[in-house]
C-alpha positions as CSV (number, residue, x, y, z in Angstrom):
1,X,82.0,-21.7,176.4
2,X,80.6,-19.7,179.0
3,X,83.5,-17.3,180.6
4,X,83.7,-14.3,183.0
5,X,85.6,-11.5,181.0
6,X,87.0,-7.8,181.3
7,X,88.2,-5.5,178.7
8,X,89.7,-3.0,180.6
9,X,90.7,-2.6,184.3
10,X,89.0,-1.3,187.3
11,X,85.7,-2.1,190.0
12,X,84.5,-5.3,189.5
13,X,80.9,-4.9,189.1
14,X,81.8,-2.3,186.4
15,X,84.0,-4.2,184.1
16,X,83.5,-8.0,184.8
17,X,80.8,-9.8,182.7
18,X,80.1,-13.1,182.0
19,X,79.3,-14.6,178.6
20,X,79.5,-16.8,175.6
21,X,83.0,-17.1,174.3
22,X,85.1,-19.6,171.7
23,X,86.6,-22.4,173.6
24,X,90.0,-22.3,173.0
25,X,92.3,-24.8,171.2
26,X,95.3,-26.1,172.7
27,X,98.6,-25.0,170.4
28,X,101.7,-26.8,170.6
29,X,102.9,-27.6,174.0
30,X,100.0,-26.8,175.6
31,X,96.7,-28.3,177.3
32,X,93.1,-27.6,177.3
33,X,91.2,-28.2,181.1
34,X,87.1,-28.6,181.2
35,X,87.5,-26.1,184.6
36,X,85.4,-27.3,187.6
37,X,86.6,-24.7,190.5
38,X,88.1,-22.1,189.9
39,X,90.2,-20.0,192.7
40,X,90.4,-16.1,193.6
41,X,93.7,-14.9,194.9
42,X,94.8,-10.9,195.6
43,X,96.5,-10.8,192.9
44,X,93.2,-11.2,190.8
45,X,91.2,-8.7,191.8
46,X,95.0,-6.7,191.8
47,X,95.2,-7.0,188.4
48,X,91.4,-6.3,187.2
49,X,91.3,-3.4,189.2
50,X,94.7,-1.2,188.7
51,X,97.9,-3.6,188.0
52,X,97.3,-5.7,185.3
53,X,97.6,-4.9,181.2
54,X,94.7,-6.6,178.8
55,X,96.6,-8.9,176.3
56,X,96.7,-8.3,172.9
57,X,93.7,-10.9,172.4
58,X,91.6,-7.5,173.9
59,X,90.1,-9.4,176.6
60,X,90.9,-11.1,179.8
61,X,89.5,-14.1,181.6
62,X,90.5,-13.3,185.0
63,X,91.9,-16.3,188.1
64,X,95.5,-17.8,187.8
65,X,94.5,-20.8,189.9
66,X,91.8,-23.7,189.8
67,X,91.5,-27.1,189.1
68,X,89.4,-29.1,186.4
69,X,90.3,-32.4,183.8
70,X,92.6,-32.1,180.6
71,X,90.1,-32.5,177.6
72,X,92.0,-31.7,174.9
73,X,95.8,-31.9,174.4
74,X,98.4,-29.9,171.6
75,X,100.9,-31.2,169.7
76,X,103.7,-32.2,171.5
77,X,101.7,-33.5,174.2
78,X,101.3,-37.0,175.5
79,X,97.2,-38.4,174.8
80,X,97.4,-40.3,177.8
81,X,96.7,-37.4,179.7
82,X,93.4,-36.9,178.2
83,X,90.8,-37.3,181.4
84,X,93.7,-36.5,183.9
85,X,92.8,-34.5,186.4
86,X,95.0,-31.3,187.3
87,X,95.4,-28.2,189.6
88,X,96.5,-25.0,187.8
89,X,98.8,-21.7,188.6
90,X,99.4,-19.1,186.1
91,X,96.5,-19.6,183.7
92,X,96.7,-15.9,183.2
93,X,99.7,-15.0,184.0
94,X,100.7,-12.8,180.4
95,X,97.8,-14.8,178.8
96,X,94.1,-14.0,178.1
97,X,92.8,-17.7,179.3
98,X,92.1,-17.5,183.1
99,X,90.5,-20.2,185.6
100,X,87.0,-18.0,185.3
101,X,85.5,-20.6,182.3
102,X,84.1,-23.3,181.3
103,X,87.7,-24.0,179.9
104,X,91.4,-22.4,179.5
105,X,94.3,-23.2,177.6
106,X,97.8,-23.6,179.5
107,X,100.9,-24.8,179.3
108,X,101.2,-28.6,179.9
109,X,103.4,-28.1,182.6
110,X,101.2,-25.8,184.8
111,X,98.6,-28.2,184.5
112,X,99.8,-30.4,187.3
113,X,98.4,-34.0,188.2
114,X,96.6,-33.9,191.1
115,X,96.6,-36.4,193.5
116,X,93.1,-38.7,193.9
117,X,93.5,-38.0,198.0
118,X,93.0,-34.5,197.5
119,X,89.7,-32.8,197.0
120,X,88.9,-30.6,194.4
121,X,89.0,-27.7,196.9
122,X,92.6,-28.0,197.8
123,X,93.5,-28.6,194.2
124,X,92.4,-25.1,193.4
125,X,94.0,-24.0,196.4
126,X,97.9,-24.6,195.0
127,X,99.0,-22.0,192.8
128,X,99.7,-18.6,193.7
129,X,99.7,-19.2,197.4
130,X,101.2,-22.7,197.8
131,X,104.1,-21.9,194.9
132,X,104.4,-18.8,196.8
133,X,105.4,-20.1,200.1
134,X,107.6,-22.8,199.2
135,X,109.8,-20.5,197.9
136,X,109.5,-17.9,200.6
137,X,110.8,-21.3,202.7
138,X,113.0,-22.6,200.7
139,X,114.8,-20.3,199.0
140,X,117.9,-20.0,201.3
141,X,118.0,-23.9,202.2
142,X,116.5,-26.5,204.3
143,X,114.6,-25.9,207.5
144,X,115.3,-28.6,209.5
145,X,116.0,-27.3,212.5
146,X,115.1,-23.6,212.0
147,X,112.9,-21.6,213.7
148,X,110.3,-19.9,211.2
149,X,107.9,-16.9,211.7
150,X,104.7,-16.9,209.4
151,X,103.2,-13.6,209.7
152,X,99.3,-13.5,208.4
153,X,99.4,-17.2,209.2
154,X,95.2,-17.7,208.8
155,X,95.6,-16.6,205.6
156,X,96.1,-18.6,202.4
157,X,99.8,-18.2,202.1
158,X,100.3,-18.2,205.6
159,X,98.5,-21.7,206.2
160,X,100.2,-22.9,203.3
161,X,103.9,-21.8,204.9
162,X,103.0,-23.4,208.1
163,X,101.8,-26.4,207.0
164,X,105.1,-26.9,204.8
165,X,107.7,-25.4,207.5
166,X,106.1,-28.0,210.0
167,X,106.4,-30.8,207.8
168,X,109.9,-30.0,206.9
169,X,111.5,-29.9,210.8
170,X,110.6,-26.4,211.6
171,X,109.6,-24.9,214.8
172,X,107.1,-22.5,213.6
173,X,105.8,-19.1,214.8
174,X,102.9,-16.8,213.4
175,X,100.7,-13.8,213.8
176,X,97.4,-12.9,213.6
177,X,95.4,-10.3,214.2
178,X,91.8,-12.2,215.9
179,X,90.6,-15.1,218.2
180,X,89.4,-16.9,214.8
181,X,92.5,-16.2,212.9
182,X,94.7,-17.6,215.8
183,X,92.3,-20.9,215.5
184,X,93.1,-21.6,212.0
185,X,96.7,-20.7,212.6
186,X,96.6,-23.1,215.3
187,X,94.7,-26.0,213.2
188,X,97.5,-25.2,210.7
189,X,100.2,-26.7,213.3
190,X,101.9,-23.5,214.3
191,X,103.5,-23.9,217.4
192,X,103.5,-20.5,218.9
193,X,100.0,-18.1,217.8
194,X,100.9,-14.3,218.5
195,X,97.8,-12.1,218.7
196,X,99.7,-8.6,217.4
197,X,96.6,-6.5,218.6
198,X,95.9,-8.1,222.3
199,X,100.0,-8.8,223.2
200,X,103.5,-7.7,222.8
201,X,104.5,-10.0,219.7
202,X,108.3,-8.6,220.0
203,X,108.2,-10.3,223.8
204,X,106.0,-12.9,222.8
205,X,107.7,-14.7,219.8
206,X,111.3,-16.5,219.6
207,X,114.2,-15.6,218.2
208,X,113.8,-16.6,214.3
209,X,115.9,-17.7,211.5
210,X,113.5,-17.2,208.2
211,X,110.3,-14.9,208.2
212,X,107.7,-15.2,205.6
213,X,106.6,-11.6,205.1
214,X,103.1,-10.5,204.2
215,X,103.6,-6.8,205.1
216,X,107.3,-5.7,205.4
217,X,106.8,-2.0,205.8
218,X,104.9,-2.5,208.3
219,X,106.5,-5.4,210.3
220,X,110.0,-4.2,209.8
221,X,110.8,-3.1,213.2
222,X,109.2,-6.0,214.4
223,X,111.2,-8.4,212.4
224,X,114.6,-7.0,213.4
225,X,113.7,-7.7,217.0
226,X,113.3,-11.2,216.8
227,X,115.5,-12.1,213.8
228,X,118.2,-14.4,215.1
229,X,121.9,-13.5,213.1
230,X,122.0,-14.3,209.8
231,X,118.3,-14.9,209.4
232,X,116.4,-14.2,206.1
233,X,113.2,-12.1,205.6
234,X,111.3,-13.3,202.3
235,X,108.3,-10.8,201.7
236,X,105.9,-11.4,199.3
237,X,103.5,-8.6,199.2
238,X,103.9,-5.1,198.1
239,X,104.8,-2.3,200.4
240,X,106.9,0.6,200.4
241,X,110.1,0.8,203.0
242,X,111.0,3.6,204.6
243,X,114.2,3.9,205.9
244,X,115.8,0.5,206.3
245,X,118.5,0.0,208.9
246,X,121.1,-0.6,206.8
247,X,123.9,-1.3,209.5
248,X,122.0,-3.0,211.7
249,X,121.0,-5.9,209.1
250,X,125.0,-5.8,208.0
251,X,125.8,-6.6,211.7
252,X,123.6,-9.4,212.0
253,X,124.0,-10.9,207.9
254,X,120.5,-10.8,207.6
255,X,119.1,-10.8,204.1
256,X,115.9,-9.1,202.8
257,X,114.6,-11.3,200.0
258,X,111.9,-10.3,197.9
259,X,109.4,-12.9,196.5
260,X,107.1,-12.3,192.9
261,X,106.4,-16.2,192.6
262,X,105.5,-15.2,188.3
263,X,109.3,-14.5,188.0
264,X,111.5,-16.7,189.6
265,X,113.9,-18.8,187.8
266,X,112.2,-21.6,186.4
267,X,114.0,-24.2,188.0
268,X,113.2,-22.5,191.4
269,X,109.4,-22.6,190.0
270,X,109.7,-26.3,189.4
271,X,111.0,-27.5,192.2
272,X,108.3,-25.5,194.1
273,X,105.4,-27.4,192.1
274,X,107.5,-30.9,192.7
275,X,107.4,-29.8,196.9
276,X,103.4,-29.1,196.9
277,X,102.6,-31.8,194.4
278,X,104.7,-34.0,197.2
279,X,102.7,-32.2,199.6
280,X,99.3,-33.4,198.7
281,X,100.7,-37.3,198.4
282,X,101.3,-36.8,201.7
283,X,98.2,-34.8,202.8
284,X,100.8,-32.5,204.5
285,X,98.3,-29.5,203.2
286,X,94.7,-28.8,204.3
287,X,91.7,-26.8,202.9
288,X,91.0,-23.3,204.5
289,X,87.2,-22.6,205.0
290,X,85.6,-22.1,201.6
291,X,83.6,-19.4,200.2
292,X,81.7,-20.1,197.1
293,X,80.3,-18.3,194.1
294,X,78.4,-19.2,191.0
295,X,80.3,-17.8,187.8
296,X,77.6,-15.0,187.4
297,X,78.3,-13.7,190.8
298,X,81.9,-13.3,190.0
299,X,82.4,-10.1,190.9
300,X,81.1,-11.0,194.4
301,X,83.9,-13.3,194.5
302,X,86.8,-10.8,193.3
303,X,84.8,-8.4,196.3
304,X,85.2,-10.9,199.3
305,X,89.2,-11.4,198.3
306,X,89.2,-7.5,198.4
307,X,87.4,-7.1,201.7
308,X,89.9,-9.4,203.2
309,X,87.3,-13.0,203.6
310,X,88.7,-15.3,206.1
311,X,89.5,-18.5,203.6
312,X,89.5,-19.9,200.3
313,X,86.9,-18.1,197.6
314,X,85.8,-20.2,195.3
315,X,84.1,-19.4,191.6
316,X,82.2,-22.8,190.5
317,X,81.9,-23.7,187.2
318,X,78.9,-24.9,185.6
């Protein structure tokens, strides 16, 4: 099969390379997907470039997420979902088969049906992002009700968290940072679009009861001013805190939750893939403006998710 690869870590164009490899087998329990799209999130250029390890296997196919058509099933497995087509998360999560290939080699359960309403874009949207902010809403209980703040809400995450907080009775707030940002926020359903760098978003947003947090050392002070009592901050991203005002967030019972979507419980996991998978019956979720690559132009891909691209990038497979 043909398959982008990296043997150890760091920039792109330096240690990504695309070439023939084996195609996998499926082993017990697991499935094999003919890829057709296959999705770039931070965390993949994250982990080619400084955070990840190279599995024992002494390579890596890089991209947790995609989407593409079970062709080959393990033991264990049921055949009749041979030709069944699927939307993937963790494909190289502690495992050398990534997204970036012709095929990869998964666990059956995070090859997940994918519903014939949506397109094979949105399909390799899910993963990372979509698992990531049903739990960041979910977590702490229902919304219904609620009033939620989505900060970063044109990107992939944050469209994903508005899109869900809206269908499930939420009022829903966000921040952006530019005029087209705010219209893909908008698009999204939020119903209030704070532009952080042209107003005062402390004066400007509600009082809320759950924030979904892309930069908490930096929205912090923010967050405390319009954190209603007993609200709940779920961040997702990496930052370091500075001093945190410890008696201040006692007064109020708010809780700081902290969000790595690879290591939550597993039930937590699976009722997050059972909410999206829901989601996409419904066509509660909608595609972000895509950016696509060929496989050899890979590493152009893992650059535009490094350079911050507004959207979805995409690495086709041939």
């Amino acid at each position: 099969m043909l398959a982008a690869v990296y043997e150890r870590l760091g920039p792109s164009h330096e240690v990504l390379r695309v070439e023939e490899r084996p195609t996998p087998e499926p082993g017990h329990g697991e499935v094999r997907v003919r890829v057709r799209l296959s999705a770039v999130n931070p965390t993949d250029w994250k982990a080619r470039a400084r955070s990840g390890g190279i599995p024992d296997a002494g390579f890596q196919i890089p991209n947790q997420d995609g989407m593409g058509t079970i062709d080959a099933v393990g033991e264990g497995v049921d055949p009749g979902r041979l030709g069944e087509r699927v939307w993937l998360y963790f494909a190289a999560w502690q495992r050398p088969w990534g997204t970036a290939a012709q095929y990869t080699v998964v666990p059956a359960g995070h090859a997940v049906p994918l519903s014939h309403n949506a397109s094979d874009e949105l399909g390799a949207s899910m993963g990372i992002p979509a698992l990531t902010a049903q739990r960041c809403l979910f977590a702490d209980g229902p919304l219904d009700g609620k009033t939620v703040l989505v900060h970063g809400g044109a990107g992939a995450v944050g469209h994903y968290a508005i899109e869900l907080a809206k269908w499930r009775g939420a009022t829903v707030a966000t921040t952006v940072s530019s005029d087209e940002k705010a219209e893909l926020a908008s698009q999204a359903g939020a119903d209030v679009v704070v532009n952080y760098r042209e107003e005062d978003a402390a004066e400007a947003l509600p009082k809320v009861d759950r924030i979904v947090e892309v930069a908490i050392n930096q929205n912090l002070p923010l967050d405390l001013a319009v954190m209603a009592p007993n609200a709940v901050v779920s961040a997702y991203a990496n930052g370091t805190l500075g001093e945190v005002p410890v008696r201040d967030l006692m007064a109020r019972n708010i809780l700081l939750r902290f969000v790595l979507i690879y290591t939550i419980p597993h039930d937590a996991l699976q009722a997050a893939v059972d909410e999206v998978s829901e989601a996409l019956r419904q066509d509660v979720l909608t595609e972000l403006p895509a950016h696509r690559f060929p496989l050899d132009r890979i590493a152009d891909a893992h650059d535009a998710v490094e350079n911050g691209a507004i959207g979805k990038v995409f690495v086709e497979i041939p």
